[in-house]
C-alpha positions as CSV (number, residue, x, y, z in Angstrom):
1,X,195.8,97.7,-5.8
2,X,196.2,99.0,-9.5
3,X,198.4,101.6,-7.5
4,X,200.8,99.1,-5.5
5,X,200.8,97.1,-8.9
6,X,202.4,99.5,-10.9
7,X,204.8,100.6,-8.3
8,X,205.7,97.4,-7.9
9,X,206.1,97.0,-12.1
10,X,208.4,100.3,-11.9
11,X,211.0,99.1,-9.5
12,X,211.2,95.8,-11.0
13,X,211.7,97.5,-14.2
14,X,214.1,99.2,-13.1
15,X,216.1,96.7,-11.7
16,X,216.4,94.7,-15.1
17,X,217.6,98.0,-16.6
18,X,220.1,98.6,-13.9
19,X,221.5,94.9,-14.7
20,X,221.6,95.8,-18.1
21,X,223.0,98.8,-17.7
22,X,226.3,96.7,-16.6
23,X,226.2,94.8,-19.2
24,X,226.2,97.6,-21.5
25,X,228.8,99.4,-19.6
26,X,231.4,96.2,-19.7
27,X,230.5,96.3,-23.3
28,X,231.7,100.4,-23.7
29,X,234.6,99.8,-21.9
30,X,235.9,96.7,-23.7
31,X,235.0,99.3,-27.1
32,X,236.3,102.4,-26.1
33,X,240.0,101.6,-26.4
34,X,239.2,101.1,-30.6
35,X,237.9,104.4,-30.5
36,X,241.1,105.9,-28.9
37,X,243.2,104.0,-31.6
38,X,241.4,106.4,-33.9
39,X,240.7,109.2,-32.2
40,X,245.0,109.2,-31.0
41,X,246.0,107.2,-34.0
42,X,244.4,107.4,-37.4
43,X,243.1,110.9,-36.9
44,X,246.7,112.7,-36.1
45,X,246.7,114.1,-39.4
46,X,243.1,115.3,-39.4
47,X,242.6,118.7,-40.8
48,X,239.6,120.0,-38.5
49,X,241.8,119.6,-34.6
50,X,238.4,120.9,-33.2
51,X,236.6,118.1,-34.2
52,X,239.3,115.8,-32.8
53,X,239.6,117.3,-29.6
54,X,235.2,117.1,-29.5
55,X,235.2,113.5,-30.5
56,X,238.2,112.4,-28.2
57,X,236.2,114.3,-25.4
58,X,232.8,112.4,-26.0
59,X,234.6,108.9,-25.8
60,X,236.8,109.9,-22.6
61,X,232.9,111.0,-21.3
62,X,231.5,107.7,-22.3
63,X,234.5,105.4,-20.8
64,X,234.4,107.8,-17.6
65,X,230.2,107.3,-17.2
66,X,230.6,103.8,-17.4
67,X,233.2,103.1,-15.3
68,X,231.9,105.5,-12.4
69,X,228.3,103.5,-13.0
70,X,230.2,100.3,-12.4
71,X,231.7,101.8,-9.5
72,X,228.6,102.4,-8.0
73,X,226.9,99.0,-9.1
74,X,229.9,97.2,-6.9
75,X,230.3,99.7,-4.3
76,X,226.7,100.8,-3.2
77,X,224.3,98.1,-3.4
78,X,221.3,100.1,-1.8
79,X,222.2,102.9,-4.6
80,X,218.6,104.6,-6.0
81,X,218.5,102.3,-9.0
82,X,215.7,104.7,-10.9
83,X,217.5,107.9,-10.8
84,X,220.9,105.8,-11.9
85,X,219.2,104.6,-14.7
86,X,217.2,107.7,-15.7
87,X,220.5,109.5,-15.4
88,X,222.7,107.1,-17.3
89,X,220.1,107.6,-20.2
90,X,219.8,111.1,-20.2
91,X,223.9,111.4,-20.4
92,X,224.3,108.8,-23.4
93,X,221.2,110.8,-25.2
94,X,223.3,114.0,-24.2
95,X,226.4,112.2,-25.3
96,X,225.3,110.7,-29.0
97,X,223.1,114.5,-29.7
98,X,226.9,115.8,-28.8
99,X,228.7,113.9,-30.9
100,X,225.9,114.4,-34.1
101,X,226.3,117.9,-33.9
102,X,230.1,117.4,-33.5
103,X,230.1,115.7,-36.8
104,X,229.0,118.9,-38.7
105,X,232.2,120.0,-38.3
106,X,233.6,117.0,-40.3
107,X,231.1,114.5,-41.8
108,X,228.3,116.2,-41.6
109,X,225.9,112.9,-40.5
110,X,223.8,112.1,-37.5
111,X,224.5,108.5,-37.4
112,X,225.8,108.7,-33.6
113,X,222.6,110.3,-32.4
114,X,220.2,108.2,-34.4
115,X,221.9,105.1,-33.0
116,X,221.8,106.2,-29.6
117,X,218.4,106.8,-29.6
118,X,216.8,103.7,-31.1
119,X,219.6,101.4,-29.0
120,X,218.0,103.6,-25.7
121,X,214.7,103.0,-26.9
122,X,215.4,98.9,-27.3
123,X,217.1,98.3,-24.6
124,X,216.4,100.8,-21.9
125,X,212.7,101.1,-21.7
126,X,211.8,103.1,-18.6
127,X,208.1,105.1,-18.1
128,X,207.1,107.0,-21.1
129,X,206.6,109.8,-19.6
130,X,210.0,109.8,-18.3
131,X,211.5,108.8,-21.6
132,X,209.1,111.6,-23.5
133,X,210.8,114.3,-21.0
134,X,214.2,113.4,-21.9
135,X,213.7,112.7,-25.9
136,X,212.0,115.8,-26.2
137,X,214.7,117.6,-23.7
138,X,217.8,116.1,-25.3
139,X,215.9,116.3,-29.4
140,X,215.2,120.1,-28.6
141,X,218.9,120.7,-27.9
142,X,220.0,118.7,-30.9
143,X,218.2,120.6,-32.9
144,X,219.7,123.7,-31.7
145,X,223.2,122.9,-32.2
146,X,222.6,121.7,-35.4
147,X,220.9,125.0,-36.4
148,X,224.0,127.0,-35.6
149,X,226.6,123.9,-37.4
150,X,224.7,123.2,-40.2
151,X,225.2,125.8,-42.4
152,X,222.9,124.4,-45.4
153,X,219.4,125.2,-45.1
154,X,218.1,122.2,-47.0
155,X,220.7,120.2,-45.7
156,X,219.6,120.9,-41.9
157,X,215.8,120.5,-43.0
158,X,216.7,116.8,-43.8
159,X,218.3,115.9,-40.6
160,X,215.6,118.0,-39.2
161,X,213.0,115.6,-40.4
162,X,215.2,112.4,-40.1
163,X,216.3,113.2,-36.6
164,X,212.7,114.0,-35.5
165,X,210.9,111.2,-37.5
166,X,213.8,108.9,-35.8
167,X,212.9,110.1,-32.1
168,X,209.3,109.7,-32.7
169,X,210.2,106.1,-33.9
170,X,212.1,105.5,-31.1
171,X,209.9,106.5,-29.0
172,X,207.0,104.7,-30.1
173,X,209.5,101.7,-29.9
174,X,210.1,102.5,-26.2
175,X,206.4,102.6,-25.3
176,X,205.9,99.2,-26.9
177,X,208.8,97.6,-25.4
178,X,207.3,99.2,-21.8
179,X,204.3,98.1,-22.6
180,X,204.7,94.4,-23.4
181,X,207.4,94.4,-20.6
182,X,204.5,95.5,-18.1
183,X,201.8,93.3,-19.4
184,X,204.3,90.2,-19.0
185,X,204.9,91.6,-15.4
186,X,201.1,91.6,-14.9
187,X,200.5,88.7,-16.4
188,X,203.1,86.8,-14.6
189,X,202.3,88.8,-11.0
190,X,198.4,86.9,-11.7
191,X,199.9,83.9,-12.5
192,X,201.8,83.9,-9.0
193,X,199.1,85.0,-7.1
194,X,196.9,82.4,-9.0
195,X,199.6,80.0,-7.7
196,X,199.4,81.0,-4.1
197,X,195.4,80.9,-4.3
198,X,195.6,77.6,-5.3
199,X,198.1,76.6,-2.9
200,X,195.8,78.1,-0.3
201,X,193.0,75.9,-1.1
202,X,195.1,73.4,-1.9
203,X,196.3,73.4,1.8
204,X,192.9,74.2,3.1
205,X,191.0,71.1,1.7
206,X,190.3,68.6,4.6
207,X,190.4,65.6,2.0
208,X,194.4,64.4,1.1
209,X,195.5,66.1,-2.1
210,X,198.3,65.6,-4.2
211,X,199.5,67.2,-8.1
212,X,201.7,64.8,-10.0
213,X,203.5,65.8,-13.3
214,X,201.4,63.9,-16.2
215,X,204.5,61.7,-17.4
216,X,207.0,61.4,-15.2
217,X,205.0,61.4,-11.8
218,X,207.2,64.0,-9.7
219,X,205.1,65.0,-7.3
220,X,204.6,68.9,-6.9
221,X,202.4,69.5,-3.9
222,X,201.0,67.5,-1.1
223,X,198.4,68.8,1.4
224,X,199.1,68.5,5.2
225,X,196.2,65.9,5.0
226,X,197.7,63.6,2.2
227,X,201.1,63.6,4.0
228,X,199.8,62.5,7.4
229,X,197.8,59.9,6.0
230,X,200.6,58.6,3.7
231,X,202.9,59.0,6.6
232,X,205.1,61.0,4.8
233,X,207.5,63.8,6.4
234,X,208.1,67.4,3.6
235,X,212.0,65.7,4.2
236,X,211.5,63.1,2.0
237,X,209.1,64.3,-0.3
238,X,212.3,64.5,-3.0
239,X,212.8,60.8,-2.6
240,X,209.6,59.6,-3.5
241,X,206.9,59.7,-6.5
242,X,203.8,59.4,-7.8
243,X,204.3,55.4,-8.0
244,X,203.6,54.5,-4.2
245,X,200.0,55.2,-5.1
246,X,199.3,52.6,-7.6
247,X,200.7,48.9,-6.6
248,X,199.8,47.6,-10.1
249,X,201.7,49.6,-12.6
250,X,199.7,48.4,-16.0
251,X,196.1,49.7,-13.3
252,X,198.0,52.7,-13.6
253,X,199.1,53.3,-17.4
254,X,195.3,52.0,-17.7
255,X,194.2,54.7,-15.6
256,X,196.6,57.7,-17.4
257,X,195.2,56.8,-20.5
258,X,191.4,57.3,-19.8
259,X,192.4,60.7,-17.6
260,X,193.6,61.7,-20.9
261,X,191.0,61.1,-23.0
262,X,188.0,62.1,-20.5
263,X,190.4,64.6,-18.8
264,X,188.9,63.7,-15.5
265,X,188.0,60.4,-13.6
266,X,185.8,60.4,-10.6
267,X,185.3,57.7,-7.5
268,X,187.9,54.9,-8.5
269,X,188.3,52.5,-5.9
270,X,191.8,51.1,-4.9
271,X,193.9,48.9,-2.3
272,X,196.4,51.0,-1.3
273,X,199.6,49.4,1.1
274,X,200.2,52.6,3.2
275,X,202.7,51.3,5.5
276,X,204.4,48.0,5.6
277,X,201.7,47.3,7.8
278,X,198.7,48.7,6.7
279,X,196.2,48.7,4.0
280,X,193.5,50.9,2.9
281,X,190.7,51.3,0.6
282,X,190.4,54.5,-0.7
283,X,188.5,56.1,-3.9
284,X,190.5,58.5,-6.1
285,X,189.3,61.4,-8.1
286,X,191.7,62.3,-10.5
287,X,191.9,65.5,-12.6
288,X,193.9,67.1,-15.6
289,X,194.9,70.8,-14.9
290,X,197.9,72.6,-16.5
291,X,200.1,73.9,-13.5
292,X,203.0,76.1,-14.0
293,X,202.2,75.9,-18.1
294,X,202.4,72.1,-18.1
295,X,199.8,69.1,-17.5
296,X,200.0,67.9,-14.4
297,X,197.2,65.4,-12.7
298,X,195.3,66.9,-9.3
299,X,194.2,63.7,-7.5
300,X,191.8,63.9,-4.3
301,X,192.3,60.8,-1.7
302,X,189.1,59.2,0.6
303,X,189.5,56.9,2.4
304,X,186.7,54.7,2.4
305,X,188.7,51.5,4.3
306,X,185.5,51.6,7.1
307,X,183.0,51.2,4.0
308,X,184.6,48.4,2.7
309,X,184.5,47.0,5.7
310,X,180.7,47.3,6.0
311,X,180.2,46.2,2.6
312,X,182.3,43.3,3.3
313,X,180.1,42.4,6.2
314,X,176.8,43.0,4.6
315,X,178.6,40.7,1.8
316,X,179.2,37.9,4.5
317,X,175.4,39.0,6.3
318,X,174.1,38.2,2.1
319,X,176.3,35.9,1.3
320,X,177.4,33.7,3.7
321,X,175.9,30.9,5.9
322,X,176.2,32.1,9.5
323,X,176.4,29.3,11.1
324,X,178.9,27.4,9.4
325,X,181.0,30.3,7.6
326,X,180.9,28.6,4.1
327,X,178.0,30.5,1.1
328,X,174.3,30.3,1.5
329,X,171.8,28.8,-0.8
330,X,171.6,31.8,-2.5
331,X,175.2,32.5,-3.6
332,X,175.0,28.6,-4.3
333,X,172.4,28.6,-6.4
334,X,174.0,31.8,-8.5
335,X,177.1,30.2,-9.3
336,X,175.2,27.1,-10.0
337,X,172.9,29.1,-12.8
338,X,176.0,31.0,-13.9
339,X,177.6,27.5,-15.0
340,X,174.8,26.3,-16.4
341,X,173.5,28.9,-18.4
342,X,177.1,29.8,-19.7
343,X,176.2,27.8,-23.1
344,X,179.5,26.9,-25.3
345,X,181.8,28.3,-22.2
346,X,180.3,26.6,-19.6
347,X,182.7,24.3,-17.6
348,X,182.4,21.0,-16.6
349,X,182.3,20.0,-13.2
350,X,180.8,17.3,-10.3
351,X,177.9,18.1,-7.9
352,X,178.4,16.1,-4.8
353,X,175.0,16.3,-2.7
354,X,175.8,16.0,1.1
355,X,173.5,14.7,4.0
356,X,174.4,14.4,7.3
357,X,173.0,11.2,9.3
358,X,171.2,11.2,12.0
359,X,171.0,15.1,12.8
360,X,167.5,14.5,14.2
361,X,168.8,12.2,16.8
362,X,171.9,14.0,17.5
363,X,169.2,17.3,18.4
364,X,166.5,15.2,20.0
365,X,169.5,13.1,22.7
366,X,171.6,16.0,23.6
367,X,170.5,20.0,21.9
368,X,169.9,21.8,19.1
369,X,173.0,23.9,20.2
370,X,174.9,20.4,20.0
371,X,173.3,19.5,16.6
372,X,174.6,22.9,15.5
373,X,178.1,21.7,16.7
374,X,177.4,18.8,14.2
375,X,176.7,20.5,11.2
376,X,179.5,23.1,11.9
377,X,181.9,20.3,12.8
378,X,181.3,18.6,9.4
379,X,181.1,21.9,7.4
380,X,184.9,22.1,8.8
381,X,185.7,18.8,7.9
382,X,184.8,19.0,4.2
383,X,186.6,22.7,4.4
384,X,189.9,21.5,5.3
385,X,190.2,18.5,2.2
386,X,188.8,20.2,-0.7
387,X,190.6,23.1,-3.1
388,X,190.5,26.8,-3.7
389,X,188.9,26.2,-7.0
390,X,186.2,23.7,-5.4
391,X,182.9,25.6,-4.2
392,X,180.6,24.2,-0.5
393,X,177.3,26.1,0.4
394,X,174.8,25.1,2.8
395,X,171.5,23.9,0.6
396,X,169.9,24.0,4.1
397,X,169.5,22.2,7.1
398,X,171.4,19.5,7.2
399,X,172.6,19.3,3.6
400,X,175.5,20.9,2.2
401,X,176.8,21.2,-1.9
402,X,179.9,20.8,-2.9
403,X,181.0,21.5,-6.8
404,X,184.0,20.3,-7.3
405,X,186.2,21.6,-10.5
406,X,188.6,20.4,-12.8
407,X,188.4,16.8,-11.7
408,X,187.4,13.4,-12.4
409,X,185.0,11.0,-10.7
410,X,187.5,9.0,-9.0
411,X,189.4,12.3,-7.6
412,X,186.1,12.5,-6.3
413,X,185.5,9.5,-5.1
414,X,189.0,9.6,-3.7
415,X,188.5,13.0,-1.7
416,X,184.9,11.8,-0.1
417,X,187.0,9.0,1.1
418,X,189.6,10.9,2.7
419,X,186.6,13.1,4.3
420,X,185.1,10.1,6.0
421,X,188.0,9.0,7.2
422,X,188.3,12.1,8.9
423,X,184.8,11.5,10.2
424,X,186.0,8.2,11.9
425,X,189.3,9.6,13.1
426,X,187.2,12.5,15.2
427,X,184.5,9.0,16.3
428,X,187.3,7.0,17.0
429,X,189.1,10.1,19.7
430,X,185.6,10.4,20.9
431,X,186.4,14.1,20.5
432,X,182.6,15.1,20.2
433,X,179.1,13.2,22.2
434,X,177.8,12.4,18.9
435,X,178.9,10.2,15.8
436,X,179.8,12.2,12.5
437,X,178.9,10.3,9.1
438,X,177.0,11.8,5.7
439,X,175.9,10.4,2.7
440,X,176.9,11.4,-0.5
441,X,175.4,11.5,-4.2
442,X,177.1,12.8,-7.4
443,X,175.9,14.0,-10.7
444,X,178.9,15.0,-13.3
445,X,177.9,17.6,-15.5
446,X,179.4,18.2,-18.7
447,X,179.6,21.4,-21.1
448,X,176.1,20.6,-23.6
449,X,173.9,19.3,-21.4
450,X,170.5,21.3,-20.7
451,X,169.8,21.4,-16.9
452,X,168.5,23.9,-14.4
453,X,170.1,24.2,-11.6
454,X,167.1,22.5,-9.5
455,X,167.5,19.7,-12.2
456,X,171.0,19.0,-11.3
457,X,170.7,19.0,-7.4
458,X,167.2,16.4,-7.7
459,X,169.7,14.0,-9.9
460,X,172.6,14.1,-7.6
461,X,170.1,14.0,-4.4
462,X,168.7,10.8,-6.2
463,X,172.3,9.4,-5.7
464,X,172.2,10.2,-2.0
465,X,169.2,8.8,-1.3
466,X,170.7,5.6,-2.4
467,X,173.5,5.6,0.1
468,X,171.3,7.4,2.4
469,X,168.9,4.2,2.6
470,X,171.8,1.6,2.5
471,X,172.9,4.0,5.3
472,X,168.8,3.3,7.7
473,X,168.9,-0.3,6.7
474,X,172.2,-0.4,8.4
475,X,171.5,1.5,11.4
476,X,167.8,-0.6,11.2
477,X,170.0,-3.7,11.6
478,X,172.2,-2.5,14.4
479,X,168.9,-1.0,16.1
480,X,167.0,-4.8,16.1
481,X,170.2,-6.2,17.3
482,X,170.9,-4.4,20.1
483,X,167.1,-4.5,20.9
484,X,167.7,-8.6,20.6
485,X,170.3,-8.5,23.3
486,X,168.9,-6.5,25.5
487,X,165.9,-8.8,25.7
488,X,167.8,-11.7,26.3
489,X,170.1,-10.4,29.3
490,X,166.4,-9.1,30.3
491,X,164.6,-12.7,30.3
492,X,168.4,-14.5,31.3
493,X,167.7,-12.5,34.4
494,X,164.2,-13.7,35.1
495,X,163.5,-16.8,37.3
């Protein structure tokens, strides 16, 4: 792997050099005609012709190199890049060792060949070894030819040492350039195939997954999972973001700002609006990961629309009165302690005890299954005529709470009216065997007042009682009457 690694670090090396290689070659020939204004020009009335000739040589080489390298670039795009580059190096080494050793024959510097080296060993980098071969190749030759131009001893032992001390500079230059250029290679070839690994799981997780930027919720990767059960398409993944996934926007800037200061969130439950159509429940777990060097939120989707469900039936199965469909005694009594133990924030609000006459009757004439009708029928009733913000639970049996809130006693009053006439209404249509009436007690509780909630119910039950007895004398009366009647057709019949 280290093996295919490198190789791979080598051509791509080689391909930046090759591109730069272009650019340096434009460069040379947009340069070159300023050195034939000298070398044609200023220098026609130079003393030494053989330097001339040598230095007018060297920049026709150079202009010639580069233009055949460009040749090549456009012409042959399959062209062995390494030995191009390799080759281009070795003749501009050749070429700026030529020209310092030319330059004893009239200035007596090695400025060409010093440049030339340190510019190959910044911008054309290529394997050290390689680039130790041709320093040492092309330095060994310089030295050389400045041995037989130079003919000061002490002068050569200078540019001796500087030339030398200048490769070995260069060279360590090269290495480190080759070095850091490899290590950003390697770095970035783990940081792909980081990507890819993570893309793999990502992929492969059977939950929906999606990665959102942080702050401006473009979403960078969606599972095969997330976009079925979004029903989303890859098509129109530009055309959407983040945003669809939170229908409350200040839930979500909520949300953002604890991920960032826990940097993860686990098992938060949302309504999600899928479709048009349909709903679902689903817990997030959301993450904060750096992708692609920038903080990006992983969040992992379960739906958990069948739990709710359950939950919401073991809700009804707790809190609910099966019969009638309206809360239990239980959830009744709650609320009622809730209100009253509240203290200074308690609200005020008006008990009204319910009892329906003459269940007993109603069971013991026709059923128990009618007698249920009863009690469900009157449950209804009150249903239909009293307010979101009024509460009805079933006490038990026949007898039925209702806590009225944000009223008066004569709302009240006035609402218990309009439920019995709604009693007589369904009497009058003889829409049911039996005869619907209740009796009714109130207690109005007010903020300050130290009750249980056992307390309050006895009090308003005490008021029911009242009408409840007002309600047997009545039916007492119309009893002994009817009895009185029927005796008399019975003894007008008798001879």
């Amino acid at each position: 792997m280290n093996s295919i690694t490198n190789r791979e670090f080598i051509h791509h090396n080689y391909v930046v050099l090759y591109e730069r290689i272009k650019l340096i070659s434009y460069m040379l020939i947009f340069t070159y005609p300023c050195f034939f204004i000298v070398d044609f020009f200023l220098f026609t009335k130079l003393s030494s012709p053989t330097f001339k000739f040598n230095l007018s040589a060297i920049h026709i080489t150079g202009l010639v190199v580069s233009l055949l390298f460009l040749f090549i670039y456009h012409k042959y795009l399959k062209a062995p890049r390494g030995v191009i580059v390799s080759s281009y190096i070795l003749i501009y080494l050749l070429i700026g060792a030529v020209s310092s050793i030319n330059s004893q024959l009239f200035t007596g510097n090695i400025y060409a060949y010093i440049i030339i080296v340190l510019g190959v060993a910044v911008f054309l980098p290529i394997q050290p070894r390689h680039i130790f071969i041709q320093f040492m190749v092309i330095h060994i030759f310089f030295i050389i030819g400045l041995y037989f131009f130079e003919p000061d001893h002490f002068a050569f032992l200078s540019k001796l040492i500087n030339s030398t001390g200048t490769a070995v500079i260069s060279f360590m230059i090269a290495l480190s350039f080759y070095s850091f250029r490899k290590n950003d290679f390697m770095n970035k070839l783990k940081l792909r195939q980081n990507e890819e690994n993570f893309r793999s799981l990502f992929n492969l997780n059977p939950h929906p997954l999606i990665l959102t930027k942080l702050y401006n919720e473009e979403i960078l990767l969606m599972n095969k999972h997330a976009l079925g059960y979004y029903h989303l398409h890859d098509n129109n993944m530009a055309q959407i973001d983040a945003r669809f996934l939170f229908q409350n926007q200040e839930e979500k800037q909520d949300l953002l700002q604890r991920l960032m200061e826990q940097q993860s969130i686990k098992n938060y439950c949302i309504e999600q609006q899928i479709t048009p159509t349909i709903r679902k429940w689903v817990m997030l777990s959301l993450e904060l990961i750096d992708y692609m060097d920038e903080p990006c939120v992983l969040i992992g989707v379960t739906d958990i629309t069948d739990l709710k469900k359950n939950e919401e039936e073991l809700y009804k199965q707790a809190s609910l009165d099966m019969l009638t469909g309206v809360l239990n005694r239980r959830s009744g009594m709650e609320i009622l302690n809730q209100q009253l133990s509240a203290g200074p924030e308690s609200q005020e609000f008006i008990i009204c005890y319910i009892d329906i006459n003459d269940l007993k009757k109603t069971n013991d004439r026709f059923s128990h299954s009618i007698g249920d009708d009863l009690i469900k029928t009157c449950c209804d009733t009150i249903n239909r005529h009293i307010t979101d913000v009024d509460i009805l639970f079933r006490l038990g049996g026949d007898e039925f709470i209702i806590v009225f809130f944000q009223k008066q006693m004569n709302d009240v009053r006035d609402l218990m009216k309009t439920i019995k006439l709604s009693f007589e209404e369904i009497n009058f249509t003889q829409q049911k065997p039996y005869s619907i009436s209740a009796s009714y007690g109130y207690y109005h509780y007010k903020p300050g007042t130290v009750l249980t909630p056992e307390e309050v119910l006895e009090l308003a039950d005490q008021e029911m009682y009242k009408e409840k007895a007002v309600h047997k004398r009545k039916n007492t009366s119309l009893d002994s009457a009817i009895q009185k009647s029927i005796i008399r057709q019975i003894n007008g019949t008798i001879p």
